[in-house]
C-alpha positions, 0 to 999 in steps of 0.5 A, a space after each residue: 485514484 491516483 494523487 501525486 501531491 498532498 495539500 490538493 483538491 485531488 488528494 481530497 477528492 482522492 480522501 473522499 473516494 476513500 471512504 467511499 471503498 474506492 482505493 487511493 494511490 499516493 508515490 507507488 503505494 495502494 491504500 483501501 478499506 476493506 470488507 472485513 474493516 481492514 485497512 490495506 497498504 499495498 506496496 509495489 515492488 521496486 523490482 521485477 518478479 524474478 528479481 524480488 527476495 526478502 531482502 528487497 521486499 522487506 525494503 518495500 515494506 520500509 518504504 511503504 510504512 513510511 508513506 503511510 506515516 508521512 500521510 498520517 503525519 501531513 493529513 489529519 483527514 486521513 489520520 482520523 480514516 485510518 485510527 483504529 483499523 487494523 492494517 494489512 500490507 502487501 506486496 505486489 508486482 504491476 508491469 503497467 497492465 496487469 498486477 500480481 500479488 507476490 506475498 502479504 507481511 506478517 510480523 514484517 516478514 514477507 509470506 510469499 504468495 507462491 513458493 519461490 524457486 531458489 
């Protein structure tokens, strides 16, 4: 679900379909649990696909952790969601009707999902 504004019904609504394994989309960010109990934090790229480096996906990953840390500061809700599930960031690519995981970071680094041409 989509949420544009914390504070909200919607964003409520957007918390319980959280925990309910639904996903949650708040400012181009993409938040979910997972099977295996990890916390996903998908980020999608500010660039397209042939345009996206290390450089900028290392500054998607900055925006992402800090829309995670602005939910986690402003809704004690999700705070306590979230409390001790590992997280998992990754990066992806959607043109509006289709997306494409472009890589996943480790150690803030990103691995590419594919090899990238130089």
């Amino acid at each position: 679900m989509k949420v544009d504004e914390i504070n909200t019904q919607r964003f409520e609504v957007g918390l319980r379909l959280l925990e309910e394994g639904r996903p949650l989309k708040f400012e181009r960010v993409s938040f979910w649990f997972s099977t295996d109990g990890a916390f996903n934090v998908d980020v999608e790229s500010s660039w397209a696909i042939e345009n996206t480096n290390e450089l900028r996906a290392s500054a998607d990953l900055e925006r992402a952790e800090n829309v995670l840390n602005y939910l986690i500061s402003e809704s004690p809700r999700f705070a306590k969601m979230v409390m001790g599930h590992p997280q998992r960031f990754t990066l992806s690519y959607s043109d509006g009707r289709d997306g494409v995981l472009l890589g996943s970071f480790e150690d803030g680094k990103i691995v590419w999902q594919r090899e990238r041409s130089s």
